[in-house]
N, C-alpha and C positions, 0 to 999 in steps of 0.2 A: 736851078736846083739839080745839083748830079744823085742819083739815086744807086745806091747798091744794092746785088741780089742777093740777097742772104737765105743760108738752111738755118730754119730753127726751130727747137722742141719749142714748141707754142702748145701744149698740152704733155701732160704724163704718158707714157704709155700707146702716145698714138703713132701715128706716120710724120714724119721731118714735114713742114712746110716752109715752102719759097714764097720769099717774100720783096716786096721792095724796100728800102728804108732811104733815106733824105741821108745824108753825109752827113753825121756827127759835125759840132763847131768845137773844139774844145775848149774849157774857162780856163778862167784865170792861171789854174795852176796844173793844171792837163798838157797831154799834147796827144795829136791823131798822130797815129801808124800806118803807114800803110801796108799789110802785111803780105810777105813774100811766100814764106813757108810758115805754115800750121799744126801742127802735132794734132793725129786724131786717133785714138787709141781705144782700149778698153773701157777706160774711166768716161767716154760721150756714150761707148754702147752702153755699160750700167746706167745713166741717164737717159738715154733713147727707152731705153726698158723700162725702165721705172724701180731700180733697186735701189741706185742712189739719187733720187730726185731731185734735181737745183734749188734751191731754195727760194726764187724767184722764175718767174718762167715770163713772158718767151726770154730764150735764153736763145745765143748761137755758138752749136758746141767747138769746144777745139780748144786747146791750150799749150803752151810751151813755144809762144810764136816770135820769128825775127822779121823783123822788116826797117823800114825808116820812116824817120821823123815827118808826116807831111806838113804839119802845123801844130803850131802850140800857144797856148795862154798869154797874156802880157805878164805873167807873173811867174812863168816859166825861166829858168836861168841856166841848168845844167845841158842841157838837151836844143841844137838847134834843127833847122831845116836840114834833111838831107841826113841826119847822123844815123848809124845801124844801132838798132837797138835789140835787145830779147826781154821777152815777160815769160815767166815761168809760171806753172802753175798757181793758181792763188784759191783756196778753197774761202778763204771770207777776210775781210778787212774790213777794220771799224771805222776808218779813218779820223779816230779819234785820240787813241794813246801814242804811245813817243815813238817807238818804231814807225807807226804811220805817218803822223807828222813831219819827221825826218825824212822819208821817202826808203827808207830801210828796205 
């Protein structure tokens, strides 16, 4: 099991805690990143603070990130091993109406 060290708001308002986590597998229709560069801005300190809280917590902050493909879904098509990819900010997806679906 490869385990990664992650910071993450695991409470509102408190101190960033270090944690260990087990490497995500991704499904079907996912794929793992391995990320290179991270964007860590104002928008994680309003959440370390507690102004804009995460909607789910632990969270691990940071957004806006490029890296590559490590692994993906059998259900994966677009995206293989190895390819550079960016995620941009995402404040909530349902993953249930047509933008989502589509991968928009």
């Amino acid at each position: 099991m490869v385990l990664n060290r992650l910071t993450t708001i695991a409470e509102n308002k408190e101190p960033l805690a270090l944690v260990d986590m087990p490497e995500p597998v991704p499904e079907d229709n996912e794929i793992l990143i391995k990320v290179s560069t991270c964007g860590v801005c104002h928008t994680e300190l309003d959440e370390i603070e507690g102004r804009t809280p995460p909607l789910k917590l632990p969270v691990v902050p940071g957004h806006q990130i490029v890296g590559r493909v490590a692994a993906g879904g059998d259900g994966v098509k677009k995206f293989g091993v190895g390819d550079r990819v960016g995620v941009a900010w995402i404040h909530h997806a349902c993953g249930l109406c047509y933008l989502c679906t589509r991968g928009a």
